[in-house]
PDB file as gemmi writes it, atoms N, CA and C in Angstrom:
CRYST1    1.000    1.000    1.000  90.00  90.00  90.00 P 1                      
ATOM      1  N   UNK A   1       3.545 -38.285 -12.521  1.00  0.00           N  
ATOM      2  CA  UNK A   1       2.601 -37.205 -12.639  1.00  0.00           C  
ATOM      3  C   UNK A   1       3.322 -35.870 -12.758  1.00  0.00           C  
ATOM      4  N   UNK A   2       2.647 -35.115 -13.481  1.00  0.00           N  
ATOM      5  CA  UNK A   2       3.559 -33.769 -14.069  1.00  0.00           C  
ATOM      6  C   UNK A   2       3.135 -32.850 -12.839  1.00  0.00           C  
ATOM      7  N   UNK A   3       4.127 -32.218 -11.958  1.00  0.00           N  
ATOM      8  CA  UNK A   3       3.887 -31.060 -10.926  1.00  0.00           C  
ATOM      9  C   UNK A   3       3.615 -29.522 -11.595  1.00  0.00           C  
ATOM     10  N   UNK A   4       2.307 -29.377 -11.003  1.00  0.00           N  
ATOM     11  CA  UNK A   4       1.790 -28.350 -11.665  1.00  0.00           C  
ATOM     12  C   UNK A   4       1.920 -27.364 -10.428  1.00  0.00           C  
ATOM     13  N   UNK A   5       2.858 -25.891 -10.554  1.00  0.00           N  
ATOM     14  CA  UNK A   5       2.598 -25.325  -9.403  1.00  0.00           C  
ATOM     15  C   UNK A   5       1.875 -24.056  -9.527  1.00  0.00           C  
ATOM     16  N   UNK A   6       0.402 -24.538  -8.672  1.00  0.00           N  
ATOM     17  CA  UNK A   6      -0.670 -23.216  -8.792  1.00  0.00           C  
ATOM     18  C   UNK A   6      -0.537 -21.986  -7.748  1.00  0.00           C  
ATOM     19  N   UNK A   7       0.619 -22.066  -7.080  1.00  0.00           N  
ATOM     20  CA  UNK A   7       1.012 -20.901  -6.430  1.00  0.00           C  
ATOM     21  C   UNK A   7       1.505 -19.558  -7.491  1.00  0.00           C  
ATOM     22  N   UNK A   8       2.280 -20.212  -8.433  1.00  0.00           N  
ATOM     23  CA  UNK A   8       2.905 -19.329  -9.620  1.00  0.00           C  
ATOM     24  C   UNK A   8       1.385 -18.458  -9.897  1.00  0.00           C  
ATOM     25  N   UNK A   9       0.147 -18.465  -9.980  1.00  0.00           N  
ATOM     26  CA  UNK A   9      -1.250 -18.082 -10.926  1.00  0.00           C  
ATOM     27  C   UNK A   9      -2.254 -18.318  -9.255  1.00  0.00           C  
ATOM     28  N   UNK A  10      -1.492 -17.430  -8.393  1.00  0.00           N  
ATOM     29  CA  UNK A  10      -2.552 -17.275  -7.005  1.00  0.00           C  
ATOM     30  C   UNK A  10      -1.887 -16.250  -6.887  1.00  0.00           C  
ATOM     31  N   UNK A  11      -2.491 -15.006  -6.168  1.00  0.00           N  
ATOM     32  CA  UNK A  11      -2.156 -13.580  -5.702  1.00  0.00           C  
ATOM     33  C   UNK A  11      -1.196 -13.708  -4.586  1.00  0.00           C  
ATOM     34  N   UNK A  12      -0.490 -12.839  -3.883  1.00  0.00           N  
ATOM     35  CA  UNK A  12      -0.156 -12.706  -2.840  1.00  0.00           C  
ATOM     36  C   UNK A  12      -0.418 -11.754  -1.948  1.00  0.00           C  
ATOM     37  N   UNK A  13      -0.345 -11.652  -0.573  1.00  0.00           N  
ATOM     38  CA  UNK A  13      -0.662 -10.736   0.039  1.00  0.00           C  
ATOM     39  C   UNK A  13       0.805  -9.764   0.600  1.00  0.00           C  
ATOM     40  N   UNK A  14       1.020  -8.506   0.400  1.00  0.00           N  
ATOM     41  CA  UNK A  14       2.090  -7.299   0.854  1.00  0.00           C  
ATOM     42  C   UNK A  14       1.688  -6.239   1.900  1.00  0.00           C  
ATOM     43  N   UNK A  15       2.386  -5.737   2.142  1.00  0.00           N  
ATOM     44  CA  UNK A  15       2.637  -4.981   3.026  1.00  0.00           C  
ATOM     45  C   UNK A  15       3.732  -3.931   3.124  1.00  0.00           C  
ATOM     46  N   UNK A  16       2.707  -2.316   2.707  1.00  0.00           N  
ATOM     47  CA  UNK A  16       3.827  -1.308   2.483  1.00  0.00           C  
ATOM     48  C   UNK A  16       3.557  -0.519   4.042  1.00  0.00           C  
ATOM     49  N   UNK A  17       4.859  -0.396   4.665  1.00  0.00           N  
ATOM     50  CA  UNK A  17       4.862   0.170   5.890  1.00  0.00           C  
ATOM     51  C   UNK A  17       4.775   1.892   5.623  1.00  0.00           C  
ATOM     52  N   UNK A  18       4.371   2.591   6.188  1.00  0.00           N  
ATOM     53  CA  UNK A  18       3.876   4.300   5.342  1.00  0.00           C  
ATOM     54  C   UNK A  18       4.133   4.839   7.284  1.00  0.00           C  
ATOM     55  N   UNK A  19       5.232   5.710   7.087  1.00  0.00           N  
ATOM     56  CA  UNK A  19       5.564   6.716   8.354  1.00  0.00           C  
ATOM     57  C   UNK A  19       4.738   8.046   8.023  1.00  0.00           C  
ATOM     58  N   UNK A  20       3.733   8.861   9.238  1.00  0.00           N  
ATOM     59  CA  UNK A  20       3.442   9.747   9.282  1.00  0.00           C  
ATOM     60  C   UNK A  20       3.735  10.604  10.618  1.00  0.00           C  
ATOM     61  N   UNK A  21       4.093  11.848  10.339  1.00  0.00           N  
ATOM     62  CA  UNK A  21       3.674  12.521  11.291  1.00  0.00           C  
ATOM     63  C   UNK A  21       2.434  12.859  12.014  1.00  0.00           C  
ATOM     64  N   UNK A  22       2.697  12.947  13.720  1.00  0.00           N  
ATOM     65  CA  UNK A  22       1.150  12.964  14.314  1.00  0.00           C  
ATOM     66  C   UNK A  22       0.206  13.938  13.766  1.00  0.00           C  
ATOM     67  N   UNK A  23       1.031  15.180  13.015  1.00  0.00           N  
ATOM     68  CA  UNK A  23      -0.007  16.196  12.863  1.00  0.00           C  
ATOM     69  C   UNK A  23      -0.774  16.217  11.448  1.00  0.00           C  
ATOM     70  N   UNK A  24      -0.425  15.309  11.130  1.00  0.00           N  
ATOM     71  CA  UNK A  24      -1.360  14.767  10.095  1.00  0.00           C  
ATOM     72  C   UNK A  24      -2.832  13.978   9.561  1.00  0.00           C  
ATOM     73  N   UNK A  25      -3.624  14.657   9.658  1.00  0.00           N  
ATOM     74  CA  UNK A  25      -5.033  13.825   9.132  1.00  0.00           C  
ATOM     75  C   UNK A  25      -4.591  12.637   9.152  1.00  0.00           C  
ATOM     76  N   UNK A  26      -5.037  11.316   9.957  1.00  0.00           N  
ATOM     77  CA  UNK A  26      -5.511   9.999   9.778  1.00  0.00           C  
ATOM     78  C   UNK A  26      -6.166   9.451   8.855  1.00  0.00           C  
ATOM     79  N   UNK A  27      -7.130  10.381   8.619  1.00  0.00           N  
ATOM     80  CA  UNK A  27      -8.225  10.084   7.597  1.00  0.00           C  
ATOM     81  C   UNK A  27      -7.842  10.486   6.066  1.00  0.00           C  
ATOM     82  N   UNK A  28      -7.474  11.433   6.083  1.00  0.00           N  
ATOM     83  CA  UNK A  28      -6.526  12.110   4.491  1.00  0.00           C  
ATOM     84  C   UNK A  28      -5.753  11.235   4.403  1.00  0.00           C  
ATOM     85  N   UNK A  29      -4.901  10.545   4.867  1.00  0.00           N  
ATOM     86  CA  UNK A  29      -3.661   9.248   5.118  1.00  0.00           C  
ATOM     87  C   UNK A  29      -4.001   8.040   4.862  1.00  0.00           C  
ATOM     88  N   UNK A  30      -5.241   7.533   4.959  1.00  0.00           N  
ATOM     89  CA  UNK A  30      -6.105   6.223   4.705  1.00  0.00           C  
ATOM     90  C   UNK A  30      -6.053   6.223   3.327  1.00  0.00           C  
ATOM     91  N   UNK A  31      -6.997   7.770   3.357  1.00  0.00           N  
ATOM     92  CA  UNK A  31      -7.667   8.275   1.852  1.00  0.00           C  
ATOM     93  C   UNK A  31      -6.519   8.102   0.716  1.00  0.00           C  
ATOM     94  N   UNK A  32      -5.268   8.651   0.603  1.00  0.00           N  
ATOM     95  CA  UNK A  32      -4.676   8.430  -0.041  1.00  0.00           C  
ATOM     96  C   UNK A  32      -4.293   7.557  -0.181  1.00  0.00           C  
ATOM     97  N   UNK A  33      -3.749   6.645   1.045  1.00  0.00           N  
ATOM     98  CA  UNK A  33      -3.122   5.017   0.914  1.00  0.00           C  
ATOM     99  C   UNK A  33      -4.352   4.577  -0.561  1.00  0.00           C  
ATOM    100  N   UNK A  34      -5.298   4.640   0.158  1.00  0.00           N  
ATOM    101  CA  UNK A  34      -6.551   3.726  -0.235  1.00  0.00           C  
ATOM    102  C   UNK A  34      -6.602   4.340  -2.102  1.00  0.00           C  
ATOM    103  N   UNK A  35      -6.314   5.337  -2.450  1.00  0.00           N  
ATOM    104  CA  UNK A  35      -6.396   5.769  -3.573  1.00  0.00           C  
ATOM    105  C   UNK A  35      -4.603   4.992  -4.191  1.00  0.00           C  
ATOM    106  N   UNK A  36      -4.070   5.376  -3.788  1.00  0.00           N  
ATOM    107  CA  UNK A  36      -2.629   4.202  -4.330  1.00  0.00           C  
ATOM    108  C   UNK A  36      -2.706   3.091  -4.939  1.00  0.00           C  
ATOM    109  N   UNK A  37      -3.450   2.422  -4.039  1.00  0.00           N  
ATOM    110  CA  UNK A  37      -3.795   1.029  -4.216  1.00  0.00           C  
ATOM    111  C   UNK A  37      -4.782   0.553  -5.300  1.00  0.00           C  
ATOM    112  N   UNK A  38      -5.306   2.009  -5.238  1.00  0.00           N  
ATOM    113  CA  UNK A  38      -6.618   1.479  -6.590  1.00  0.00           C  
ATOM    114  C   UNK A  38      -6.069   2.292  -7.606  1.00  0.00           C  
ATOM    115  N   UNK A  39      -5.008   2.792  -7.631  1.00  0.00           N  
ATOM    116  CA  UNK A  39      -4.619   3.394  -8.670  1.00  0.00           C  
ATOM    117  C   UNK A  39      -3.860   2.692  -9.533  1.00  0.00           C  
ATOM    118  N   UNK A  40      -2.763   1.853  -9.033  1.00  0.00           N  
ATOM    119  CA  UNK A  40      -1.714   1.166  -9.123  1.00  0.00           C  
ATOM    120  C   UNK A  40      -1.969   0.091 -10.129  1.00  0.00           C  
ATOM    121  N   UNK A  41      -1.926  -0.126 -11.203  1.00  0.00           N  
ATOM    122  CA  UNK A  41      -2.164  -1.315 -12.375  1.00  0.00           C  
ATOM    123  C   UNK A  41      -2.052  -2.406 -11.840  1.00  0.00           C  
ATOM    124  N   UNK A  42      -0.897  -2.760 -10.787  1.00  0.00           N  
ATOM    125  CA  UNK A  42      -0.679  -4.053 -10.357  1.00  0.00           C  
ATOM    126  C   UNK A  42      -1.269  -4.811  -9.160  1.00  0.00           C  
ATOM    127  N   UNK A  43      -1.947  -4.133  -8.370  1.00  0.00           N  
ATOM    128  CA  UNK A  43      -2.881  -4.044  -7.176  1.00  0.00           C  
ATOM    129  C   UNK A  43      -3.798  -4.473  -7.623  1.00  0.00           C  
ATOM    130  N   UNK A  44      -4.071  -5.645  -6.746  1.00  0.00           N  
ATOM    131  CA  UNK A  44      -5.713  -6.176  -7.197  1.00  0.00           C  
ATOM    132  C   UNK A  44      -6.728  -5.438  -6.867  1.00  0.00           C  
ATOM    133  N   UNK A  45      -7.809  -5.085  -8.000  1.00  0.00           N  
ATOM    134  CA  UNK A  45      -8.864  -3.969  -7.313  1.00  0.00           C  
ATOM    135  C   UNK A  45     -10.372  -4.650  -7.546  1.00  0.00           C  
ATOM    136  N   UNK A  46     -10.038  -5.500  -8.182  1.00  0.00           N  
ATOM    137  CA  UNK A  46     -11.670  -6.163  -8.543  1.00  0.00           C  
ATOM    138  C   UNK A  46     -12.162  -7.499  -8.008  1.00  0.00           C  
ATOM    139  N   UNK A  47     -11.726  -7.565  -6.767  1.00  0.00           N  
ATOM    140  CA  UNK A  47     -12.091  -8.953  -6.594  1.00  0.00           C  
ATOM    141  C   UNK A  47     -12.203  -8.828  -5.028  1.00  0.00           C  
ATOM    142  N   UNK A  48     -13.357  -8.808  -4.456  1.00  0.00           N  
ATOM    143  CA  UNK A  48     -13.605  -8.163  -2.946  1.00  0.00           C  
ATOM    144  C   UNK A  48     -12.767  -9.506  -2.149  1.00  0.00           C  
ATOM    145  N   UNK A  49     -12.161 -10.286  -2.525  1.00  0.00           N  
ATOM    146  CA  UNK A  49     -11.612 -11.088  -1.838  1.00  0.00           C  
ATOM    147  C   UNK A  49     -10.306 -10.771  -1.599  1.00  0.00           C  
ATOM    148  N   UNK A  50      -9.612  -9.864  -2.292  1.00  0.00           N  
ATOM    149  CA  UNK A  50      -8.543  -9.386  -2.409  1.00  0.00           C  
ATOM    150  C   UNK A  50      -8.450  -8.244  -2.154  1.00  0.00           C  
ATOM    151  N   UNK A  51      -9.421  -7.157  -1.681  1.00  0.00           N  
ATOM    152  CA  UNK A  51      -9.564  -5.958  -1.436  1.00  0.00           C  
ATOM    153  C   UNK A  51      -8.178  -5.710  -0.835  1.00  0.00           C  
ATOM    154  N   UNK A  52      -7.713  -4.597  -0.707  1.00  0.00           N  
ATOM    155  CA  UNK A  52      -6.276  -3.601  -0.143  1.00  0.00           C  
ATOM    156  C   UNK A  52      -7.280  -3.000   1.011  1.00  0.00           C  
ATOM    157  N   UNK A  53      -6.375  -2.569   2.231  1.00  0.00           N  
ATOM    158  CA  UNK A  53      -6.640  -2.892   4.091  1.00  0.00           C  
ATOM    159  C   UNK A  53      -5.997  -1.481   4.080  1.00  0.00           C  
ATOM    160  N   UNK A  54      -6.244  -0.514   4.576  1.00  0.00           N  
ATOM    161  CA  UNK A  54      -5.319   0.655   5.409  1.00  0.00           C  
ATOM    162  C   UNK A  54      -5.556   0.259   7.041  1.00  0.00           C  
ATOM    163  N   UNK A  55      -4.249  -0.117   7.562  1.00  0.00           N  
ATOM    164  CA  UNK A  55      -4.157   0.345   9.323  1.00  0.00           C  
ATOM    165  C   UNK A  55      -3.384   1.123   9.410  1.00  0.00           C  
ATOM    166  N   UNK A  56      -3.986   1.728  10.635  1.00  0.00           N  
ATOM    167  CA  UNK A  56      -3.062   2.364  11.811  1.00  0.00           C  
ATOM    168  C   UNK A  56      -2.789   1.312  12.287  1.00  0.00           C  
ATOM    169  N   UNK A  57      -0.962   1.307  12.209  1.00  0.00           N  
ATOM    170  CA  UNK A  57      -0.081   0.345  12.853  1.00  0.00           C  
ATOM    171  C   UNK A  57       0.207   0.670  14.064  1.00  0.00           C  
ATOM    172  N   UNK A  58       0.588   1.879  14.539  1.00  0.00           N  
ATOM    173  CA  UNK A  58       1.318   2.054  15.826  1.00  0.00           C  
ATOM    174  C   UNK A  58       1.668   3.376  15.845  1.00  0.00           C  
ATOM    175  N   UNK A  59       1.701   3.550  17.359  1.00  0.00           N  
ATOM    176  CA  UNK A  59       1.814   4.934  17.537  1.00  0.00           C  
ATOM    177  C   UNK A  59       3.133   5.067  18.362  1.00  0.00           C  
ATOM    178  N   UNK A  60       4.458   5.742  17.129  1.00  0.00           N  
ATOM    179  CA  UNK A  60       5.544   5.963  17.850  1.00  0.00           C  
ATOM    180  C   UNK A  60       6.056   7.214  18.428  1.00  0.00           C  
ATOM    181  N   UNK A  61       7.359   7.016  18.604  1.00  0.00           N  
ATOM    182  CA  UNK A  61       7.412   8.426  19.719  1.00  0.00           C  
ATOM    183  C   UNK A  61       7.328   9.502  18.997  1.00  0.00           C  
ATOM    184  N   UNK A  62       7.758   9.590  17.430  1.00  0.00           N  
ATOM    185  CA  UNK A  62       7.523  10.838  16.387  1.00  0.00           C  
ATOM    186  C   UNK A  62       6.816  10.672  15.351  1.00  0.00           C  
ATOM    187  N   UNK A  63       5.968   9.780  15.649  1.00  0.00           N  
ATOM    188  CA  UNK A  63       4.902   9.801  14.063  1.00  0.00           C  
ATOM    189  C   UNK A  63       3.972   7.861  14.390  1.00  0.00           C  
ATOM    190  N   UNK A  64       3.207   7.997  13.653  1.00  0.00           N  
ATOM    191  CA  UNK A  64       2.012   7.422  13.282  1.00  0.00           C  
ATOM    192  C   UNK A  64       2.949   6.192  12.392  1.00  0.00           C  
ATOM    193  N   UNK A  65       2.380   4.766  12.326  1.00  0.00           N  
ATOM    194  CA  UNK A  65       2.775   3.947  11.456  1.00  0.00           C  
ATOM    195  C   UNK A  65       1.929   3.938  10.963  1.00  0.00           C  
ATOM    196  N   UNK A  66       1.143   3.408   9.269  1.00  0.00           N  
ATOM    197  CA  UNK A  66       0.486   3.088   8.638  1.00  0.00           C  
ATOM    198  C   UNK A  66       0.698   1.690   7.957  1.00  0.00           C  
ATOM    199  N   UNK A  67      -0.042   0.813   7.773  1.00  0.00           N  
ATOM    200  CA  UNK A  67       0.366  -0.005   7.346  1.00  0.00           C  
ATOM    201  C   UNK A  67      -0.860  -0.708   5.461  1.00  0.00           C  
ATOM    202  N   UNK A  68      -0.281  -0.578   4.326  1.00  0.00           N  
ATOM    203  CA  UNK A  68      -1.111  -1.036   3.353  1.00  0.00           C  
ATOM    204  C   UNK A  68      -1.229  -2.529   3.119  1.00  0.00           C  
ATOM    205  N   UNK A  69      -2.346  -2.821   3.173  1.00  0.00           N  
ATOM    206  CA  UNK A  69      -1.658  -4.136   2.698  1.00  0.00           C  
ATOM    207  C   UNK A  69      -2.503  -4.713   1.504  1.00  0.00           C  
ATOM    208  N   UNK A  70      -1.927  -5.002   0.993  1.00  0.00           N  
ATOM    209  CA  UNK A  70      -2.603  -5.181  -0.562  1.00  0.00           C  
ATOM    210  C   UNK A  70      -2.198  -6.984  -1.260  1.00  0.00           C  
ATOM    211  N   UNK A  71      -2.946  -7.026  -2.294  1.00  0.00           N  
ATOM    212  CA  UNK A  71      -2.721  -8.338  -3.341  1.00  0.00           C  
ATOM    213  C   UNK A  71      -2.363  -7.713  -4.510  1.00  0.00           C  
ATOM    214  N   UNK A  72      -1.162  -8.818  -4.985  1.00  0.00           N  
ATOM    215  CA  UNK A  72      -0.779  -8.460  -6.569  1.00  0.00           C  
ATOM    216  C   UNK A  72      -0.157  -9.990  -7.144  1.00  0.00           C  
ATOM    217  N   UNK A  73      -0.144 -10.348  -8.200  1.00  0.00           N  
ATOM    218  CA  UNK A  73       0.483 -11.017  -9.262  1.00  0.00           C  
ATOM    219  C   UNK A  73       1.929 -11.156  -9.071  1.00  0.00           C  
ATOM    220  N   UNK A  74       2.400  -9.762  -8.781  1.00  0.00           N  
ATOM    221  CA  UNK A  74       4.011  -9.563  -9.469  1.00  0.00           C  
ATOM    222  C   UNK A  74       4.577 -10.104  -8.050  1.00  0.00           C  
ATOM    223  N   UNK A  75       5.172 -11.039  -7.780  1.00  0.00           N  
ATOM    224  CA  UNK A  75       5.547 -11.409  -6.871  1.00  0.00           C  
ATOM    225  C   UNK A  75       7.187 -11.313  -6.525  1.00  0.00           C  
ATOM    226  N   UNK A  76       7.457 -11.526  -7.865  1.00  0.00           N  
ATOM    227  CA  UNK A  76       9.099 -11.415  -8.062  1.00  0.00           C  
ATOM    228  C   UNK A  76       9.443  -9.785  -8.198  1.00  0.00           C  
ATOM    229  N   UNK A  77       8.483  -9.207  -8.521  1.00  0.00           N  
ATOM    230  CA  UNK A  77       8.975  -8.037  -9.006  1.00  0.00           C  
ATOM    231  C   UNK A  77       8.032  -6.544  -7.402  1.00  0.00           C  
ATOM    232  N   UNK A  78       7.784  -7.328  -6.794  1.00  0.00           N  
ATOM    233  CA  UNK A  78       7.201  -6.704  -5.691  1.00  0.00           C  
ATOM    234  C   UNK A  78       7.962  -5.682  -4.873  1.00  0.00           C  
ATOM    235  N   UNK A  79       9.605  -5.593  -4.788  1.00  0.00           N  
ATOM    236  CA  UNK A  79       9.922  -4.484  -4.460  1.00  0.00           C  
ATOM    237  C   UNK A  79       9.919  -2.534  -5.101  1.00  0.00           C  
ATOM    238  N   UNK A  80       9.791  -3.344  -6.486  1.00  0.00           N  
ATOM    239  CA  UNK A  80       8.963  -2.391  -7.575  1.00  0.00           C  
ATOM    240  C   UNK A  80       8.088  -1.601  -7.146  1.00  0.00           C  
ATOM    241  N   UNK A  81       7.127  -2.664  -7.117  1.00  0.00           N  
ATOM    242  CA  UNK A  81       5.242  -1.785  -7.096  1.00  0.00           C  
ATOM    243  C   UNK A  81       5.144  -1.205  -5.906  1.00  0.00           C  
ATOM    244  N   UNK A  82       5.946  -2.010  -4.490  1.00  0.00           N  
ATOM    245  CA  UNK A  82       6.254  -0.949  -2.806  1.00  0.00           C  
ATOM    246  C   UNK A  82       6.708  -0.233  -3.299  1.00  0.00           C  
ATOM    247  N   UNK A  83       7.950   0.109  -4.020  1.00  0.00           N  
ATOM    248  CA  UNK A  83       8.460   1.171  -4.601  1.00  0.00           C  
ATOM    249  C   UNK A  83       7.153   2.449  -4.537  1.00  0.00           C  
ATOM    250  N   UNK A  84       7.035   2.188  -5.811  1.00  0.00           N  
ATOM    251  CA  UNK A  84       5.793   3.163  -6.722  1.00  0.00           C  
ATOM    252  C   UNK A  84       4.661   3.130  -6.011  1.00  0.00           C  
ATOM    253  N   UNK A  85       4.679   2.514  -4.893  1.00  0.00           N  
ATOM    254  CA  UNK A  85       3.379   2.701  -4.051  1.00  0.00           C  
ATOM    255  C   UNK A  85       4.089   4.146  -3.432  1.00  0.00           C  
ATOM    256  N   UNK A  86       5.234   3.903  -2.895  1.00  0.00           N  
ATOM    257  CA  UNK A  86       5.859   5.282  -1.508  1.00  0.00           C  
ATOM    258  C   UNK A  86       5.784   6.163  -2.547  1.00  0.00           C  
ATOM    259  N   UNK A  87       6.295   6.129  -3.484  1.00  0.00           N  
ATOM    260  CA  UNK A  87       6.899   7.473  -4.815  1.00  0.00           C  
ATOM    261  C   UNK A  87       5.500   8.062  -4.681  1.00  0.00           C  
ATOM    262  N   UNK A  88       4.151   7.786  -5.031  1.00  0.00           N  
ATOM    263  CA  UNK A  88       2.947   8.060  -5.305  1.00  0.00           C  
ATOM    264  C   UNK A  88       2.025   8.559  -4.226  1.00  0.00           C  
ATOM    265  N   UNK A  89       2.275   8.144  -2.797  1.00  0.00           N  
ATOM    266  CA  UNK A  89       1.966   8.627  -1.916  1.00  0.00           C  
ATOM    267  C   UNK A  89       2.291   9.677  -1.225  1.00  0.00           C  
ATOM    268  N   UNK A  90       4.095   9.485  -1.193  1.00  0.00           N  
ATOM    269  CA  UNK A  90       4.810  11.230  -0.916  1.00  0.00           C  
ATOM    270  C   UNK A  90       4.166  12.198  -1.859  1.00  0.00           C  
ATOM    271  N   UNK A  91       3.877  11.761  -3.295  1.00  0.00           N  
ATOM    272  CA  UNK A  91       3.393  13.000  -4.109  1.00  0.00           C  
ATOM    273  C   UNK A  91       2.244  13.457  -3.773  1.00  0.00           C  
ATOM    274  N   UNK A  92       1.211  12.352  -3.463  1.00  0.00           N  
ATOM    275  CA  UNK A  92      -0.026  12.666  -3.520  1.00  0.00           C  
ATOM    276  C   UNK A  92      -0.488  13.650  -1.622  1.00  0.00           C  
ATOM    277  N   UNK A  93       0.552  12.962  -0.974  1.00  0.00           N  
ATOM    278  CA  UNK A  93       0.730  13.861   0.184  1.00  0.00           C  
ATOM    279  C   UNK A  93       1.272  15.366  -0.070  1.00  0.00           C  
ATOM    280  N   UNK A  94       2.286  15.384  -0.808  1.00  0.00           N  
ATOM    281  CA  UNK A  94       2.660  16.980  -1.068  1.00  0.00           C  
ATOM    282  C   UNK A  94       1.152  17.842  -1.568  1.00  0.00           C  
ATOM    283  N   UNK A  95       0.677  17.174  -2.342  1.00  0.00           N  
ATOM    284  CA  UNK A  95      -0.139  17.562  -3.268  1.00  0.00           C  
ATOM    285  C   UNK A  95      -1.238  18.346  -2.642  1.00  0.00           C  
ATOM    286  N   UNK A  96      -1.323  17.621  -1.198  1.00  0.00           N  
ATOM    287  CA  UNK A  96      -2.565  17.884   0.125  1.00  0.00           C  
ATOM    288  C   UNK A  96      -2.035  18.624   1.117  1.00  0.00           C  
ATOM    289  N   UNK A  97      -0.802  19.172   0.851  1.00  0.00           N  
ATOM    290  CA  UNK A  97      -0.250  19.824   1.765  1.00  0.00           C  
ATOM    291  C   UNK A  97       0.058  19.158   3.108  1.00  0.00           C  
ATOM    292  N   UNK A  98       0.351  17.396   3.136  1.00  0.00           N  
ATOM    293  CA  UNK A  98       0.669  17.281   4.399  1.00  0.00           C  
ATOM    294  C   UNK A  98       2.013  16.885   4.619  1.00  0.00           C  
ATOM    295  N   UNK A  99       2.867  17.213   4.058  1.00  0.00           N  
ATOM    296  CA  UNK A  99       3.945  17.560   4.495  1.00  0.00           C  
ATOM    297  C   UNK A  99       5.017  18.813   4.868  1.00  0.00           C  
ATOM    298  N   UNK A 100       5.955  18.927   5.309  1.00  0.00           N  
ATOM    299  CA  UNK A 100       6.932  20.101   5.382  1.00  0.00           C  
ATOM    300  C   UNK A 100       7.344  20.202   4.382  1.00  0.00           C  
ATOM    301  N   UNK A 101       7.890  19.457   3.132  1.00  0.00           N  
ATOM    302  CA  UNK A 101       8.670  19.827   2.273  1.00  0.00           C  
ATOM    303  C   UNK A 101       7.607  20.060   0.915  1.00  0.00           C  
TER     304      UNK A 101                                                      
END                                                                             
C-alpha cells in the first residue's frame, strides 16, 4: 500500500512569544498582535477552526509576555513568517507610539 502522508496538507499550530513593557496598553498589544495575524498571507484567517489566540503569558519582573499563537501551511519555512510577524509588530507598535524608540 502506497503511504500517503496527510500531515504534509494539515495546518500547524505556532507560537510567536511578543515582550512588552508594563506601561503599555494590553489592549492596543492584543489589537495589534491580532491585526498581524490577519494581515500576514500565511496565517490562517478563514477557517474559525484555526482562528489566531492573543495571551497574556506572564508577568515578568520588566515587562508583560504576550503570547500569538496562530495556524499556517508553511511549516518548513515557519521561522520566516515568526520573523515577519516581530518585524510588523515593532512597526505597527512604533506607529502607536508604544514604544521608546
Amino acid at each position: 500500500f502506497p503511504s500517503h502522508d496527510t500531515s504534509a496538507k494539515e495546518p500547524a499550530r505556532f507560537t510567536v512569544t511578543i515582550p512588552a513593557d508594563y506601561h503599555a496598553d494590553e489592549q492596543k498589544i492584543r489589537k495589534i498582535l491580532e491585526d498581524c495575524a490577519t494581515e500576514h498571507p500565511d496565517i490562517i484567517t478563514n477557517n474559525p477552526q484555526f482562528a489566531s489566540v492573543v495571551r497574556l503569558d506572564a508577568f515578568e519582573e520588566n515587562q508583560m509576555t504576550f503570547e500569538l499563537v496562530f495556524w499556517s501551511m508553511r511549516k518548513f519555512e515557519i521561522e520566516q513568517v515568526s520573523s515577519e510577524l516581530r518585524f510588523n509588530f515593532r512597526h505597527k507598535m512604533r506607529l502607536a507610539g508604544l514604544t521608546n524608540q
